[in-house]
N, C-alpha and C positions, 0 to 999 in steps of 0.2 A: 608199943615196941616199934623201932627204926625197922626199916627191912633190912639192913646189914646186919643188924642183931640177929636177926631170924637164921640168916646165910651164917651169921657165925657157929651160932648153935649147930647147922646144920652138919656142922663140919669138923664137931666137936671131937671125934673121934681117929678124923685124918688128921688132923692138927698135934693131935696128944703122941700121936705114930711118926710125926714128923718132928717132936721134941726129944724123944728118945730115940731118934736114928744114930749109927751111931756117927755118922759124920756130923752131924754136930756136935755128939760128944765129945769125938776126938779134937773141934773144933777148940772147944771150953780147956780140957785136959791136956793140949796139945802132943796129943798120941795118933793124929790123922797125919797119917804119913805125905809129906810132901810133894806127892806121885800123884797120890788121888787127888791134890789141892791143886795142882798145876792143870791137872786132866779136867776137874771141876770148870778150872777158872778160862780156860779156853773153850770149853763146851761153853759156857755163860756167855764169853764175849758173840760166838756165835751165832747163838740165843736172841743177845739183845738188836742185832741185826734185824732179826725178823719181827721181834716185836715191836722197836721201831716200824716198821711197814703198818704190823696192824692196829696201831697207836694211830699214823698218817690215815688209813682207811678210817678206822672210827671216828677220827677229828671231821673228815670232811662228810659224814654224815650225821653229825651231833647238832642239834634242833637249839642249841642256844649259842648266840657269839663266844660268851666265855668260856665254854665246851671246845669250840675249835681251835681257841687261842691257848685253852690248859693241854689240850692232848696232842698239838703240836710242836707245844713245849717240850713235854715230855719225851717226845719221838726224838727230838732234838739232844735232850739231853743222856737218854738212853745211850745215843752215839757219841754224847762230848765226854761229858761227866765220869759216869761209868766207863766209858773205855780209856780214861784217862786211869782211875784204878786198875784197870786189867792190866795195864799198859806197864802199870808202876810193878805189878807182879811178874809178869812177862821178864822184865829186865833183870829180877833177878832171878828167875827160872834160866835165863840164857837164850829166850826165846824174843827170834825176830816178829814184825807184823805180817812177814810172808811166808814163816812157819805155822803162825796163828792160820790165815787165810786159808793156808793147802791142807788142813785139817779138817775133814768128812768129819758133817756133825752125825752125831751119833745116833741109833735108833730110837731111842726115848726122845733123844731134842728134834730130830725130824717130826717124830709123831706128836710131839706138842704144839708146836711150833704150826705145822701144816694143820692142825685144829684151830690153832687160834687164827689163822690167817684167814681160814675156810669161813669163819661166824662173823669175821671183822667185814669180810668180801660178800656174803651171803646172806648172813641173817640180821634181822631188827635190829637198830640200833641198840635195845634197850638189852639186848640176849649180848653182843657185843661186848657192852661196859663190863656187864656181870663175870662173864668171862677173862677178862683183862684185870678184873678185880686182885684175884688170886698173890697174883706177881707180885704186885705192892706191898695190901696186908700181910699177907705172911711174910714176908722178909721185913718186916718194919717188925710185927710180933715176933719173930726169931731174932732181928737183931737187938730189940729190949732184955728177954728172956736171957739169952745169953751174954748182954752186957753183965748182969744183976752175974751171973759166975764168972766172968772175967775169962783171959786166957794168959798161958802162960808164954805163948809163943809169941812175940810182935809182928808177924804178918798178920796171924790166924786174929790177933786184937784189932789190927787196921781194920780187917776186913766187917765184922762186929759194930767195931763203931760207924761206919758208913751206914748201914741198915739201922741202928739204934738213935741218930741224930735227931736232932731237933728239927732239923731243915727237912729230912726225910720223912719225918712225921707230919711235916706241914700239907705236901705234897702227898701222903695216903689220903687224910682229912679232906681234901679239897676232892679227891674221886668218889670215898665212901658219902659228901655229901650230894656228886653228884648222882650217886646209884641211889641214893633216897631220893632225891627229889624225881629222877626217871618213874622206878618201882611204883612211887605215891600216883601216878597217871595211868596206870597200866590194871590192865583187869587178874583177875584169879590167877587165871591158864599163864598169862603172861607173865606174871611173877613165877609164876612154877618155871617157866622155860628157864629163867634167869637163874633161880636155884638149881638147875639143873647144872647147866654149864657152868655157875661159880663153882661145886662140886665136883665136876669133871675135872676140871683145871689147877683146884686142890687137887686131885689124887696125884695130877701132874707132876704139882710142887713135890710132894714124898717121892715120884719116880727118877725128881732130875738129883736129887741128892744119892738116893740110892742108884741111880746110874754113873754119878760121879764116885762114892765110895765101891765101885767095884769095877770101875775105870771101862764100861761096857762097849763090847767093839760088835760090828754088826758078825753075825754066825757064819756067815758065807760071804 
């Protein structure tokens, strides 16, 4: 068995939690109110700020050429790609990029966010990738899953097909083989760290959807 098999398994349970959220149901059904979608897609753009950052940290600690050259990409395109979709929602939310800006991410996307930065800055390369895993796969398997029910709303369908593409599956494939081929070098303990923090960062993925279906603003 791959080790990303393993990590899938592991997470058998956050994952099935995050198919019946109901923001994604509402996604499919297009009963998710455009409030949450807007509130979602700006915490996201946020989001991919920083993890850009911890994409550029892990690139320049990744032990092969084509490691620096894939996670710099990435970093890259987090910022072009993607925020070129946000950008396309934005506009018809009414929203500028200096309303987007002056918007405090939220205490779930802080606390992720300042997780992934902390492993990307701190720990083993190989704890790193694992970590960073999360973001990809799951949004490549939520965007499949929910292509297969369609939607009925056409933003909520743009957004869908972006995560469910060919091109986007290309780009999971190229991390999950490079998390096998790390993992395959690494002893017991250090595979456990890796499932630790792929773990961690799923439970993430279910907090930032259920943070966005309930539009979360800091208590004080």
């Amino acid at each position: 068995m791959a080790f990303t098999e393993d990590l899938w398994t592991a997470i058998a349970p956050i994952y099935g939690a995050i198919l019946r959220h109901p923001f994604l149901s509402g996604l499919t059904d297009g009963s998710l109110p455009h409030e949450s979608f807007r509130f979602y897609a700006v915490q996201d753009a946020l989001y991919l700020r920083e993890f850009a950052r911890a994409l550029s940290l892990t690139a320049a600690r990744a032990p092969e050429d084509d490691w620096i050259i894939m996670f710099n990409e990435h970093a890259a395109s987090a910022l072009r790609v993607e925020r070129a979709l946000h950008e396309g929602f934005f506009r018809e939310f009414g929203l500028a990029p200096a309303d987007v800006a002056a918007t405090p991410p939220a205490p779930t996307n802080t606390a992720y966010t300042s997780y992934l930065l902390a492993v990307a800055y701190g720990a083993p390369y190989h704890e790193a990738i694992a970590a960073l895993l999360p973001c990809y796969w799951i949004y490549w398997e939520v965007g499949r899953a929910l292509e297969r029910a369609g939607s009925p709303d056409p933003l909520y369908a743009r957004w869908i097909a972006t995560y469910a593409s060919a091109e986007f599956g290309d780009i999971v494939r190229g991390v999950l083989d490079a998390t096998d081929r790390v993992a395959a070098a690494r002893t017991p303990a250090e595979r456990e760290a890796m499932r630790r923090h792929f773990v961690t960062t799923s439970r993430y993925e279910w907090m930032f959807w259920e943070m966005g279906h309930r539009r979360e603003a800091w208590p004080v």
